[in-house]
GUBA-922417 format. One record per residue: x, y, z of N, C-alpha, C, O in turn; residue in one letter; residue number from 1. Coordinates in pm, 1 decimal, always signed. Each point is the difference from the previous one (the first is absolute). Example, Ala and Ser with C-alpha at 12.3 -4.5 7.8 and 13.67 -1.06 7.14 Angstrom:
<r <+1319.0, -569.0, +780.0>, <-89.0, +119.0, +0.0>, <+90.0, +120.0, +0.0>, <+103.6, -1.9, +66.5>, "A", 1>
<r <-138.6, +106.9, -138.5>, <+82.0, +119.0, +6.0>, <-77.0, +109.0, +73.0>, <+50.9, +110.8, +16.9>, "S", 2>
This chain:
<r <-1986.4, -2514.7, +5241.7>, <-82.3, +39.1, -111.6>, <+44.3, +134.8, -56.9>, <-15.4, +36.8, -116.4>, "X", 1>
<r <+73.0, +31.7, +217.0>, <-5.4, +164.7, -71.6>, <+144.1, -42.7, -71.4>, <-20.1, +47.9, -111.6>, "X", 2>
<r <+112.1, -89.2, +106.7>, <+143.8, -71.5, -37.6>, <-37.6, -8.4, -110.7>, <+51.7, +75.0, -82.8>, "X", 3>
<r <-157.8, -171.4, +39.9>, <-23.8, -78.5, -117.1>, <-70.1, +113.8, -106.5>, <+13.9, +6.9, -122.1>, "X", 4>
<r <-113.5, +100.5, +235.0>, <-50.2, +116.0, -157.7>, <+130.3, +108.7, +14.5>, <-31.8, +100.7, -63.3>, "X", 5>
<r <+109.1, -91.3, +97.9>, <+133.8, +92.0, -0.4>, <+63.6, -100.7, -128.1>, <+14.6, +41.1, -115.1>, "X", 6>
<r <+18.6, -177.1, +159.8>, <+113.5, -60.0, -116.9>, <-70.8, +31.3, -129.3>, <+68.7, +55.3, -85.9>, "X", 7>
<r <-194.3, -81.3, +57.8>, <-87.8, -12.6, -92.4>, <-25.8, +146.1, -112.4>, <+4.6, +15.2, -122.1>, "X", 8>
<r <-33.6, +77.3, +244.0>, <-2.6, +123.5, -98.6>, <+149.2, +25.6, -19.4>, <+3.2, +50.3, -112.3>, "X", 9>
<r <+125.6, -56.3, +158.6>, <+114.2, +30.2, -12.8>, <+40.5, -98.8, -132.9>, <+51.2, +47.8, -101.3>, "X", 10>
<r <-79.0, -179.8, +115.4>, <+14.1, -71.1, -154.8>, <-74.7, +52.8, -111.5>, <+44.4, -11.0, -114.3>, "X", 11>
<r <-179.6, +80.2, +144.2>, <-101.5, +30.4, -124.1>, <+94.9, +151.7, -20.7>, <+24.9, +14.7, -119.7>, "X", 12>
<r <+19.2, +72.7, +186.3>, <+27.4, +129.7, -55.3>, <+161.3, -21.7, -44.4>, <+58.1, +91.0, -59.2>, "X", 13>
<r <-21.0, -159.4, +76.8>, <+173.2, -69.0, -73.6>, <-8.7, -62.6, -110.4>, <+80.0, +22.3, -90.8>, "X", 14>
<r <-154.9, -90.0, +82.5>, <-85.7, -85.8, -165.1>, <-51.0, +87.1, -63.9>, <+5.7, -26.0, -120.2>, "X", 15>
<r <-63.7, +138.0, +147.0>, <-96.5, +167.3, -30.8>, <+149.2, +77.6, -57.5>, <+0.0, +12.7, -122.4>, "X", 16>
<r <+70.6, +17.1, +162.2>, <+83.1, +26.5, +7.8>, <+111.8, -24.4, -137.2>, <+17.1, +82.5, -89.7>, "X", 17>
<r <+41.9, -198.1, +99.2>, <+80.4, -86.0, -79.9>, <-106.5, +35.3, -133.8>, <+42.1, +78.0, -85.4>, "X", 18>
<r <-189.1, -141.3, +69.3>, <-62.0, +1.3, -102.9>, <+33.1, +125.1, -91.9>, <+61.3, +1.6, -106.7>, "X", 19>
<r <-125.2, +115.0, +185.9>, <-3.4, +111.8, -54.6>, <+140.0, +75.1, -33.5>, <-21.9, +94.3, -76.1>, "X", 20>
<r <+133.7, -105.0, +103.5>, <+122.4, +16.2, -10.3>, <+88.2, -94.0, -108.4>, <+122.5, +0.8, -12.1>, "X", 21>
<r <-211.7, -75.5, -57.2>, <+38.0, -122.5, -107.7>, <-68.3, +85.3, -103.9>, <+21.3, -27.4, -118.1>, "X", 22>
<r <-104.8, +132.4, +150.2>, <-140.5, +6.0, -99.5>, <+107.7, +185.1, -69.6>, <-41.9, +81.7, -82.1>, "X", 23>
<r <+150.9, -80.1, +143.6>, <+27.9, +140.8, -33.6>, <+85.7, -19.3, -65.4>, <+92.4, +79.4, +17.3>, "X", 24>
<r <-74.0, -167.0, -104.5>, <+123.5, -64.4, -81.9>, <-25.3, +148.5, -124.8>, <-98.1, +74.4, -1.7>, "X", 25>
<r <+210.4, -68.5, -83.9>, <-28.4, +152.4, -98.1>, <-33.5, -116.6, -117.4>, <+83.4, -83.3, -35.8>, "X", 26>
<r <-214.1, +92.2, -15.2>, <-56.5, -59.0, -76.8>, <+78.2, +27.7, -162.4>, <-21.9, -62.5, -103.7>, "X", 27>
<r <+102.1, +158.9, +122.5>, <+65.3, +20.7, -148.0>, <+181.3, -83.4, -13.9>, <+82.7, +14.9, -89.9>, "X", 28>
<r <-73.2, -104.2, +223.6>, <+129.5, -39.2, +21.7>, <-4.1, -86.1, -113.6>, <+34.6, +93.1, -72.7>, "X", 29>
<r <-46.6, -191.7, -10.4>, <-19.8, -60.2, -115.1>, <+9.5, +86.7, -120.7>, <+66.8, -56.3, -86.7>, "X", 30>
<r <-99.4, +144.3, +59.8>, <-29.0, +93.1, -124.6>, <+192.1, +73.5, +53.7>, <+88.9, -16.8, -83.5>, "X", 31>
<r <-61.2, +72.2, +186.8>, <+87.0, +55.3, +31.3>, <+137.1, -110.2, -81.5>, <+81.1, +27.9, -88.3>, "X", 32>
<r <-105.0, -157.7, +166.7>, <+131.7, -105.6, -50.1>, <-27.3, -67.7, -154.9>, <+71.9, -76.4, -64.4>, "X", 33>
<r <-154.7, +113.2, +43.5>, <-17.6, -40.6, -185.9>, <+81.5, +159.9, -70.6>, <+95.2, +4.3, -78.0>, "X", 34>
<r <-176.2, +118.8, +141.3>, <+104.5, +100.8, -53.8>, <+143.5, +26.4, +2.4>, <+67.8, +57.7, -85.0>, "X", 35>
<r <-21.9, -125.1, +230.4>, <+154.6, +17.4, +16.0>, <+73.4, -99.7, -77.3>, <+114.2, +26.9, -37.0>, "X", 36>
<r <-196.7, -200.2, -6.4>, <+45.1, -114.5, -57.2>, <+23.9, +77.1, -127.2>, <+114.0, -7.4, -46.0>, "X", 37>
<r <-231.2, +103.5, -39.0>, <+36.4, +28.9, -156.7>, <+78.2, +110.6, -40.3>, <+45.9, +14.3, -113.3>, "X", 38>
<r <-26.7, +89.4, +239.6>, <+105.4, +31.6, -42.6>, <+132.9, -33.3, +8.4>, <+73.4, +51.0, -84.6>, "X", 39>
<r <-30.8, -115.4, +156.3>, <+116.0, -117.7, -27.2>, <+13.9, -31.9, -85.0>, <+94.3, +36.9, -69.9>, "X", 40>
<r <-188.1, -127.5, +31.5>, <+19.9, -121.5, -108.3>, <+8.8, +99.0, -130.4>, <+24.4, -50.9, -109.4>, "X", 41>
<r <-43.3, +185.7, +120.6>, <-36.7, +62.5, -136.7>, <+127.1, +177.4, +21.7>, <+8.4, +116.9, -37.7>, "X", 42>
<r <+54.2, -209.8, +115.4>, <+145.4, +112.2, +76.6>, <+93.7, +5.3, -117.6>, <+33.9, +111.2, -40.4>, "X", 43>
<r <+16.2, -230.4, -25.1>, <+102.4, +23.3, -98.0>, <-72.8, -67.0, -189.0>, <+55.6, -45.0, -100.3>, "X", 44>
<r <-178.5, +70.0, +132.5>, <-8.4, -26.0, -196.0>, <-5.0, +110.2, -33.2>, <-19.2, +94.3, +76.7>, "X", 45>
<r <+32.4, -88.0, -173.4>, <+6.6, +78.3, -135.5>, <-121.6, +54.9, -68.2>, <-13.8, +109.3, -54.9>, "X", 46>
<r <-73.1, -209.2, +69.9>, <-131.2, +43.8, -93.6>, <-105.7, +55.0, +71.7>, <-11.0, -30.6, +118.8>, "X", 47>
<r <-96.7, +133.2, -188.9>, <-80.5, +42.9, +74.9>, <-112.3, -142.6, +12.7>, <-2.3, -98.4, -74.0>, "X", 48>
<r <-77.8, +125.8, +183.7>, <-99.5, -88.0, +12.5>, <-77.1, -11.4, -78.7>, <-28.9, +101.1, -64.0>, "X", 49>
<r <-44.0, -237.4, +30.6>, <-125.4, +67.2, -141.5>, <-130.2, +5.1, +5.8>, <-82.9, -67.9, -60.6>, "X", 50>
<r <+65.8, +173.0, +155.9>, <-125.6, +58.7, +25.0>, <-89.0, +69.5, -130.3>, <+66.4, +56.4, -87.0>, "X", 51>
<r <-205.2, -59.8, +74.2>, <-60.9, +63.6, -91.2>, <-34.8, +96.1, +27.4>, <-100.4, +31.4, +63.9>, "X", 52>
<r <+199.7, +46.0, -120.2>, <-11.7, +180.1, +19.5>, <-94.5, +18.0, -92.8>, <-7.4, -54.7, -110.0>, "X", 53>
<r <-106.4, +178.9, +186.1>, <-84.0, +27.6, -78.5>, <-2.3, +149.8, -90.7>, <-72.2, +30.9, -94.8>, "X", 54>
<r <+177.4, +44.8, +161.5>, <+21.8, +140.3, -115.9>, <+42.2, -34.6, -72.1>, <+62.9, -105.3, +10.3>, "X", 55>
<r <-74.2, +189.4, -155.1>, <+86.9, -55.7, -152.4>, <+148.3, +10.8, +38.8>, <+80.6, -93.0, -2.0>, "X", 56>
<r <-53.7, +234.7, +41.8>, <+147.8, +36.0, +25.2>, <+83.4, -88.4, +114.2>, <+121.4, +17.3, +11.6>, "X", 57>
<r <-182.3, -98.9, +59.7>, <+113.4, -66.2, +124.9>, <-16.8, -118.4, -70.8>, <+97.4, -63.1, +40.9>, "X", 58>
<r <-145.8, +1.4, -107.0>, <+39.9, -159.2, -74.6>, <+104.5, -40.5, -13.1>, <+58.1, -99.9, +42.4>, "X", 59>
<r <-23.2, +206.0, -123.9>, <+180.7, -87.2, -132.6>, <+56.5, +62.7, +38.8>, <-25.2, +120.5, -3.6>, "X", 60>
<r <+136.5, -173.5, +63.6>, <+134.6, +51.2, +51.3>, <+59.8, +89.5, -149.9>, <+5.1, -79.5, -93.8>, "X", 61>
<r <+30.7, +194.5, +61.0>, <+47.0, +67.2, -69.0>, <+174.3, -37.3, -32.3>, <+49.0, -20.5, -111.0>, "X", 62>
<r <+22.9, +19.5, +245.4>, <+160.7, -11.1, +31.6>, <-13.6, -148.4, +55.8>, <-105.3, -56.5, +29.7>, "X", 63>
<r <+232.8, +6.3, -22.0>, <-27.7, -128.4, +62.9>, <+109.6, -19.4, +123.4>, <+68.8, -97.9, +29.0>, "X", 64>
<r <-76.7, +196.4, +17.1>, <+94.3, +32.9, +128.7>, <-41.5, -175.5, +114.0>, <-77.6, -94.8, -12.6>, "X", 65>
<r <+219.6, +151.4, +148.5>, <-14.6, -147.6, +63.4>, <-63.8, +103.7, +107.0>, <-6.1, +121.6, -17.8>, "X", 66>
<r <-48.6, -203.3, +152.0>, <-41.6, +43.3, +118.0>, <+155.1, +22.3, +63.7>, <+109.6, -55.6, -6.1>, "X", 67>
<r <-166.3, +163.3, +65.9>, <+109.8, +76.0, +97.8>, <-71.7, -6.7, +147.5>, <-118.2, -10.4, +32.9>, "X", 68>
<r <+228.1, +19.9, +34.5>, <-111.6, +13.9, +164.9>, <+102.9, +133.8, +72.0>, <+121.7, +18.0, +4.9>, "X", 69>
<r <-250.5, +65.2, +48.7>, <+72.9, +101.2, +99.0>, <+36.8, -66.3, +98.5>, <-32.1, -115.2, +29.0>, "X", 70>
<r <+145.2, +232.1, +60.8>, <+17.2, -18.7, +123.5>, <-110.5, -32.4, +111.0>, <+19.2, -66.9, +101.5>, "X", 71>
<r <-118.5, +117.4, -134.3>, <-89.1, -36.0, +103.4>, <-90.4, -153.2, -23.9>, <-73.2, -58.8, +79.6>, "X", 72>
<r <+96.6, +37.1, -166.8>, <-40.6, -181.0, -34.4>, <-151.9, +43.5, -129.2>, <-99.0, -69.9, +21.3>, "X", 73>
<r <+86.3, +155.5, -120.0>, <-87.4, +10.2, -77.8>, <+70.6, -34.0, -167.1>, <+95.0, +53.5, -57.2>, "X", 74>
<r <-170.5, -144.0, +21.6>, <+38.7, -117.5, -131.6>, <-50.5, +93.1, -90.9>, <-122.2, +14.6, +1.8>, "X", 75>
<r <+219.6, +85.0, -120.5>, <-113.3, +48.3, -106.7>, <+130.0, -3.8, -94.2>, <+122.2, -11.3, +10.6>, "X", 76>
<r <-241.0, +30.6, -129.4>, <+96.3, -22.7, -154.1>, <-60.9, +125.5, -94.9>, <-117.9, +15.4, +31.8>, "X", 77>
<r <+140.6, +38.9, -92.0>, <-4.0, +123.5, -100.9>, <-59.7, -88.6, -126.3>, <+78.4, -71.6, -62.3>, "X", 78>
<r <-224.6, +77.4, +23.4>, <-59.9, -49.5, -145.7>, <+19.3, +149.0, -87.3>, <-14.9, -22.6, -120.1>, "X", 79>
<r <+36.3, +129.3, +140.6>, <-12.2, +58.3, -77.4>, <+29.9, +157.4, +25.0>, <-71.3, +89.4, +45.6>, "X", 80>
<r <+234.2, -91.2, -103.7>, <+60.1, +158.2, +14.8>, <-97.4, +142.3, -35.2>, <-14.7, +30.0, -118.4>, "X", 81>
<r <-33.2, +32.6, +198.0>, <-12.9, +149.2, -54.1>, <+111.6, +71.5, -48.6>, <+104.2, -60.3, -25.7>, "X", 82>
<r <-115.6, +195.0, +8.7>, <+106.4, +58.5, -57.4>, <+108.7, +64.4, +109.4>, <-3.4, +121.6, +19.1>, "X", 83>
<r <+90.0, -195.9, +45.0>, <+95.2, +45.3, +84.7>, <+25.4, +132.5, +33.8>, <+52.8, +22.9, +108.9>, "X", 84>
<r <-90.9, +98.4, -209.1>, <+35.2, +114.1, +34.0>, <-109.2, +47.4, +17.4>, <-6.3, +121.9, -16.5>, "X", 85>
<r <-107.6, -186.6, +51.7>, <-167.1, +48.9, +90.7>, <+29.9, +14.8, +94.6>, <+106.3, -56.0, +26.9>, "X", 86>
<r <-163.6, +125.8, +72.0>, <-15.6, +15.1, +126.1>, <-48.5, -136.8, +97.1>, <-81.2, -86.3, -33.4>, "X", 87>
<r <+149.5, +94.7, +150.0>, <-14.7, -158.2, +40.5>, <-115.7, +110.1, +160.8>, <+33.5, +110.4, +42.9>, "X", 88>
<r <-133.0, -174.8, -4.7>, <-40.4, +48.1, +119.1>, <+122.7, +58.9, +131.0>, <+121.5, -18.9, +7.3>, "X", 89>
<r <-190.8, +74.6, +59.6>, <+90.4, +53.0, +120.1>, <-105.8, -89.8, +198.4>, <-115.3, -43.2, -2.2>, "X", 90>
<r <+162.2, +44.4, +68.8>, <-83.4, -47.3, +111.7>, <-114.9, +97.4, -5.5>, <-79.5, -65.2, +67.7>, "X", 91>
<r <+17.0, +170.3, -98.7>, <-79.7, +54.7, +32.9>, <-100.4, +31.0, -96.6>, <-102.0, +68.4, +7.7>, "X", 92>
<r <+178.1, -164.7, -144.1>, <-109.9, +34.7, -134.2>, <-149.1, -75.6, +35.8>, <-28.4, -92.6, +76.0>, "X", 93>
<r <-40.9, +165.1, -154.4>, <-140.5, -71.3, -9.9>, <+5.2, -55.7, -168.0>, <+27.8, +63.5, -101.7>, "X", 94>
<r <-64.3, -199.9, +118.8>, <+52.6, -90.4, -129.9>, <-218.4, -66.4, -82.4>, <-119.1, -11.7, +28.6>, "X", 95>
<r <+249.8, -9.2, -161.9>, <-150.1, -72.8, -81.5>, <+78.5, -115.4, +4.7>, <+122.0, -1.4, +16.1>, "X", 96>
<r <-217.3, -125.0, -34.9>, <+72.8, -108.0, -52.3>, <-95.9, -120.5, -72.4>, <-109.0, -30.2, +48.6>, "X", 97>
<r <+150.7, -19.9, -142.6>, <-99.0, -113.2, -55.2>, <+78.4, -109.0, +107.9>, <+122.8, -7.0, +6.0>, "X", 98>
<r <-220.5, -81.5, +83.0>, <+43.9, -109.9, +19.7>, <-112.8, -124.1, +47.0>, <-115.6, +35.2, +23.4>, "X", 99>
<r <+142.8, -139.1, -14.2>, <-34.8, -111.9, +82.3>, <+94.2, -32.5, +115.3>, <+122.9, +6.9, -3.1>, "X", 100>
<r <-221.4, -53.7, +133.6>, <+64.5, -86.4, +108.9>, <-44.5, -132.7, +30.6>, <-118.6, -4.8, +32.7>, "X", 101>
<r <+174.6, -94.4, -33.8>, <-43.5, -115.1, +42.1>, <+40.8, -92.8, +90.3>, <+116.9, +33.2, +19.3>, "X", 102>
<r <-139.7, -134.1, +52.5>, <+61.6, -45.5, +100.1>, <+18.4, -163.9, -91.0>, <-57.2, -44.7, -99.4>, "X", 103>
<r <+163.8, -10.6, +189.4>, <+71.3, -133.9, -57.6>, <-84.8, -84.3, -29.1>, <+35.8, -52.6, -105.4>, "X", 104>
<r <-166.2, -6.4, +154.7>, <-119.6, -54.0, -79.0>, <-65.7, +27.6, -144.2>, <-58.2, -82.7, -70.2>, "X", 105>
<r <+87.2, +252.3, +35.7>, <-37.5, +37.6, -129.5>, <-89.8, +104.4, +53.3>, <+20.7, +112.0, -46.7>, "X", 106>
<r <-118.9, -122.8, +136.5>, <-70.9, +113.0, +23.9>, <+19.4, +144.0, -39.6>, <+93.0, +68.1, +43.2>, "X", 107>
<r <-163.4, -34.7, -107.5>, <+20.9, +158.4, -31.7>, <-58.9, +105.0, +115.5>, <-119.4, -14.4, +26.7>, "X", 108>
<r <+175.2, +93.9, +27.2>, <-67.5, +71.1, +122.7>, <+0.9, +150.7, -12.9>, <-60.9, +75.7, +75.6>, "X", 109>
<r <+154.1, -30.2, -203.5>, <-51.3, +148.4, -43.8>, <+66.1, -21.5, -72.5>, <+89.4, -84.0, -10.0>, "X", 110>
<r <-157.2, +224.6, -104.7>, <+50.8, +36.8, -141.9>, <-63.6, +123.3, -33.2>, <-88.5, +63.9, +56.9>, "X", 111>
<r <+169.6, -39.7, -187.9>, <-15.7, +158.6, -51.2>, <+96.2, +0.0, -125.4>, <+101.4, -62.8, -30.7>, "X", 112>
<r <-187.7, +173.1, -35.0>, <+21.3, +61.1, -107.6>, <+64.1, +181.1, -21.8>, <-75.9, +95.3, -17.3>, "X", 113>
<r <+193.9, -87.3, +22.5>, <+20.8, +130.7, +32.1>, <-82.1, +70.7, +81.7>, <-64.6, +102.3, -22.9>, "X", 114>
<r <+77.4, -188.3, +150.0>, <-99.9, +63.3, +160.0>, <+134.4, +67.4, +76.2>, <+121.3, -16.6, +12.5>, "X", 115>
<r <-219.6, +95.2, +24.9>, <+62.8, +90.8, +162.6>, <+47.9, -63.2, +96.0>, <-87.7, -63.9, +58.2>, "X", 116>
<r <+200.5, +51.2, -9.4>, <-12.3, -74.5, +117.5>, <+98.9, +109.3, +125.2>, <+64.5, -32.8, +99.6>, "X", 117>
<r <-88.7, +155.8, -156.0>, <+16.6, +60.5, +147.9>, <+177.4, +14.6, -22.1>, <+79.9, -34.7, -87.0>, "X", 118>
<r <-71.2, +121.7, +246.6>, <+117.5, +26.8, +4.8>, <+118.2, -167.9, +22.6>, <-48.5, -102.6, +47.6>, "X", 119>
<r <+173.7, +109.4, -85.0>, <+66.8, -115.0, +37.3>, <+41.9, -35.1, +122.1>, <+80.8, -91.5, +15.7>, "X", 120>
<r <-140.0, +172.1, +99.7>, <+40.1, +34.4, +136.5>, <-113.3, -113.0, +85.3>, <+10.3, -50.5, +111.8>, "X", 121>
<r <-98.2, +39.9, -197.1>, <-119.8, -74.9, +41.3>, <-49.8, -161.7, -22.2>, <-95.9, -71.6, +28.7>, "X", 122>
<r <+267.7, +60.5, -121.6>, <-30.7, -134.1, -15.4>, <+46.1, -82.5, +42.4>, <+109.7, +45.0, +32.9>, "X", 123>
<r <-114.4, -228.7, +16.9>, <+89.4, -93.1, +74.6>, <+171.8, +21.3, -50.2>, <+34.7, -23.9, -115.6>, "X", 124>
<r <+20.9, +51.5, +177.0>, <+131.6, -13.6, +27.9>, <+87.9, -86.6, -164.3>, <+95.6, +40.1, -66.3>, "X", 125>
<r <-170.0, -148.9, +52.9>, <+107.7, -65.6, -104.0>, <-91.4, +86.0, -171.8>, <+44.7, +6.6, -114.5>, "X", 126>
<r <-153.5, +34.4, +160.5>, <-53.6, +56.4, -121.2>, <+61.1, +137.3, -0.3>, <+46.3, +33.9, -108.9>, "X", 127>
<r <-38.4, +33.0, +185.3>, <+54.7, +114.7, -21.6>, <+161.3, +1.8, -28.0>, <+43.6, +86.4, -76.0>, "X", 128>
<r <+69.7, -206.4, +153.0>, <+126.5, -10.9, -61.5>, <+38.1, -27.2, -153.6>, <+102.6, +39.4, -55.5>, "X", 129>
<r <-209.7, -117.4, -3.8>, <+11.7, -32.9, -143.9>, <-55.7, +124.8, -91.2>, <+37.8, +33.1, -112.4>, "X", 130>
<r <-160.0, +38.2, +211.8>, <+5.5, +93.5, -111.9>, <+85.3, +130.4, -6.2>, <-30.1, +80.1, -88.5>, "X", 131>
<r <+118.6, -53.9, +160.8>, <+118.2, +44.9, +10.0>, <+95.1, -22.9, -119.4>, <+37.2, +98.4, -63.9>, "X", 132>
<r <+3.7, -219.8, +30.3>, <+53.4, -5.5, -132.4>, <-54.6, +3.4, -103.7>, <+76.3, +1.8, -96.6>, "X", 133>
<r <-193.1, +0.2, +73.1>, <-56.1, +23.4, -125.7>, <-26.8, +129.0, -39.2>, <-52.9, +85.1, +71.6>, "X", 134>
<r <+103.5, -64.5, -229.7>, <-7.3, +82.9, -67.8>, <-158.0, +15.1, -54.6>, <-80.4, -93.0, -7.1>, "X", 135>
<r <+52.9, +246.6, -33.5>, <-144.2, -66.4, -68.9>, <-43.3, -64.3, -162.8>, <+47.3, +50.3, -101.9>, "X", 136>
<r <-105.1, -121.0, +100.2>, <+28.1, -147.2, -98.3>, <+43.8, -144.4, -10.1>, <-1.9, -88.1, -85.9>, "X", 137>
<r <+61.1, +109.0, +270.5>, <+72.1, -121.6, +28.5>, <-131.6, -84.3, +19.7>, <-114.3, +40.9, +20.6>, "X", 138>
<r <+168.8, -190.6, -34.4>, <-96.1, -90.7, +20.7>, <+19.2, -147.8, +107.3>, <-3.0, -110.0, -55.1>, "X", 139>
<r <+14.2, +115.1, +144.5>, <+63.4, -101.2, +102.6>, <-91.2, -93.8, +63.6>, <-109.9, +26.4, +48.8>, "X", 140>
<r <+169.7, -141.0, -55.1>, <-42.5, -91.7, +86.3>, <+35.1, -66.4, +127.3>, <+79.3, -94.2, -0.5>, "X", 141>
<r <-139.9, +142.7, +122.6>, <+91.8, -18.3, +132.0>, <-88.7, -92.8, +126.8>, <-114.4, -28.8, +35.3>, "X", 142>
<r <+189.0, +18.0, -16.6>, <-67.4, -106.9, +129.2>, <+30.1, +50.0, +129.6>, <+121.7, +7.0, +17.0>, "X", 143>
<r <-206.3, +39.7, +105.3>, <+23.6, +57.9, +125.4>, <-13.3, -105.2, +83.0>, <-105.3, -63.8, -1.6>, "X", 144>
<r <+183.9, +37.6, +66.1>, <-29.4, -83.2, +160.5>, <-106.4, +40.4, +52.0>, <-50.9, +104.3, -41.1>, "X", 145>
<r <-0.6, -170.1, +132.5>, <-103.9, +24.8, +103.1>, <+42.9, +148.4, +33.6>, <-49.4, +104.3, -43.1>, "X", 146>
<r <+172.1, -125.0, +146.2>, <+5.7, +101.2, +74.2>, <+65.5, +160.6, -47.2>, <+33.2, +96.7, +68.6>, "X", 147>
<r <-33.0, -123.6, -235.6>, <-15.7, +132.2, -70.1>, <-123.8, +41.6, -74.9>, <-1.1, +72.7, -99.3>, "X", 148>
<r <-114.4, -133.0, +164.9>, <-132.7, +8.0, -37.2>, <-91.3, +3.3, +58.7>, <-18.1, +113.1, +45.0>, "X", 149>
<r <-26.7, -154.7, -29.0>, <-134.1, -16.8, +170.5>, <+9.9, -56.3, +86.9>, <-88.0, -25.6, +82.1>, "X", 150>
<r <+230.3, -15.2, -81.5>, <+31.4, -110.6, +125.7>, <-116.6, -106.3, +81.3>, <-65.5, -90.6, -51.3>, "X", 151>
<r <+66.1, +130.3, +173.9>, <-109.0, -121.6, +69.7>, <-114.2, +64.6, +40.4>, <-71.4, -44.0, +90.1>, "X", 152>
<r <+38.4, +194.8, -179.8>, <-151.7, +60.3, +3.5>, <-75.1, -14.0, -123.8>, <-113.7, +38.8, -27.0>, "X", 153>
<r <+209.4, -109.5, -51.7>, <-79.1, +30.7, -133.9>, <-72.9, +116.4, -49.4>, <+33.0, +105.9, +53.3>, "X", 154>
<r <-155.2, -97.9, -172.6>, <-44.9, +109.0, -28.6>, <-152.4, -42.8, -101.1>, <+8.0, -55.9, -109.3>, "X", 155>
<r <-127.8, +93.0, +169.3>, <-81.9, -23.8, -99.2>, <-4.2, -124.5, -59.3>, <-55.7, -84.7, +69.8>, "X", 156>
<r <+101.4, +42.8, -188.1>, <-46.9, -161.5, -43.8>, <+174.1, -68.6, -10.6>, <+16.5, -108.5, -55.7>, "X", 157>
<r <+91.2, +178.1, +109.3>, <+103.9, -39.2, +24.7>, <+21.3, -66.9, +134.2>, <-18.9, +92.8, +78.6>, "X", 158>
<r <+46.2, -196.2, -10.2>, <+9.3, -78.4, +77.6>, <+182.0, +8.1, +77.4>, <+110.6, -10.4, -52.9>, "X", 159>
<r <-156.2, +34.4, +203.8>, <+123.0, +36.1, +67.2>, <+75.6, -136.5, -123.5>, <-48.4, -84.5, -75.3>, "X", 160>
<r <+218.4, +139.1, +121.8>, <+93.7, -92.8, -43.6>, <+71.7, -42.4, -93.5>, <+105.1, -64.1, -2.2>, "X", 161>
<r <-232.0, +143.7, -146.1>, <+11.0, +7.0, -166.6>, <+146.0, +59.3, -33.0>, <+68.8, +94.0, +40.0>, "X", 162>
<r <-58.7, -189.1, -125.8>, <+138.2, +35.7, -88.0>, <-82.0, +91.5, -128.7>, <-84.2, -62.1, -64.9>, "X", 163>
<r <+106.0, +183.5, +36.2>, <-94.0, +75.1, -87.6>, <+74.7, +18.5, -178.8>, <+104.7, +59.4, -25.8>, "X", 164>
<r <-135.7, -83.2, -8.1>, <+47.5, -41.4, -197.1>, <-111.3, +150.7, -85.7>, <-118.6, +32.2, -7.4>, "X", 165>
<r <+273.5, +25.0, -47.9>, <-50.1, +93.6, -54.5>, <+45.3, +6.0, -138.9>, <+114.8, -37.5, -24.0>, "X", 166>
<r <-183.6, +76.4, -63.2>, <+43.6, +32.7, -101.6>, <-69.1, +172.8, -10.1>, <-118.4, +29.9, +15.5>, "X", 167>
<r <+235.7, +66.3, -46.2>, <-17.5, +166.9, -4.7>, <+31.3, +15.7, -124.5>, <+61.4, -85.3, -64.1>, "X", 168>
<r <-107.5, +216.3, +8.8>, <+40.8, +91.1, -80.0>, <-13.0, +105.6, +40.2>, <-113.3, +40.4, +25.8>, "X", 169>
<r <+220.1, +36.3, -7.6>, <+5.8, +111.4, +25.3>, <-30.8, +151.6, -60.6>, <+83.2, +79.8, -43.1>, "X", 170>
<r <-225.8, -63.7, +52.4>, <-42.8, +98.2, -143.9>, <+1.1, +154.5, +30.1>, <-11.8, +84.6, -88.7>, "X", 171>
<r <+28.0, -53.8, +231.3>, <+25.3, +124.4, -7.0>, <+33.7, +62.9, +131.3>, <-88.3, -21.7, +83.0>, "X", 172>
<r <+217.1, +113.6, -25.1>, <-27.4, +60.0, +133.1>, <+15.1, +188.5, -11.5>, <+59.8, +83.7, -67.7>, "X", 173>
<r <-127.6, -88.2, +147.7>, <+44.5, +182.7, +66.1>, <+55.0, +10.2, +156.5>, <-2.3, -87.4, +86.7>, "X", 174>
<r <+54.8, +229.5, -79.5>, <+79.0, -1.4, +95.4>, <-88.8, +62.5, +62.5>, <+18.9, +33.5, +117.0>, "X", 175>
């Protein structure tokens, strides 16, 4: 008899076990492989996505430049030259910028109107490499990988894994 409540609780805490260890799956693994599927599939076109941008100024592409991709795997295209002999930020400027962000569904998850957004030291990694090349006036549209963005912590109403879609204008920095 004692055999039989030994096998018994040893099957119930292995079944206990297995259950709860099925239950720790990362609930964002789906959202993660839809983000890695679109940026692929959206690795070598040409055109921007056609999201409904809601500032006046990020709508209409101004230039009709192609997408370029950095070395580090970030997809952006230039809508609209500032004046080349402006001052372009430095790593330590504190910047203005008109922009929208959205994720590959369309979701809009922040925006601004010639807002503050702090020093460039403070921002995800692929946002702060793009704004590195911009002059002020420039107007770009870039796409960050996950893991030049919030990677698998996400942020607020951004969801670990997001491929993050920006459209910037670059309206003003100090040093």
């Amino acid at each position: 008899m004692k055999f039989h409540q030994i096998f018994s609780i040893s099957a119930i805490f292995t079944l206990s076990l297995l259950f709860f260890s099925c239950e720790k799956q990362d609930k964002y693994t789906d959202w993660k492989v839809m983000n890695n599927d679109w940026l692929e599939a959206n690795k070598n076109s040409k055109s921007s996505f056609p999201f409904n941008w809601t500032i006046d100024v990020l709508k209409t592409p101004l230039i009709n430049a192609e997408f370029q991709t950095t070395e580090s795997g970030i997809k952006y295209k230039v809508l609209r030259l500032g004046n080349p002999a402006d001052r372009m930020p430095n790593p330590t400027s504190y910047i203005w910028a008109t922009y929208e962000g959205k994720l590959i569904d369309g979701t809009s998850f922040d925006s601004g109107e010639n807002s503050y957004l702090g020093s460039i030291s403070n921002t995800v990694t692929g946002f702060k490499e793009i704004l590195l090349k911009m002059h002020i006036g420039d107007i770009y549209e870039f796409y960050l990988p996950s893991d030049l963005g919030y990677g698998n912590e996400g942020s607020y109403s951004i969801p670990p894994y997001s491929v993050l879609i920006f459209r910037v204008e670059l309206t003003d920095a100090k040093y």
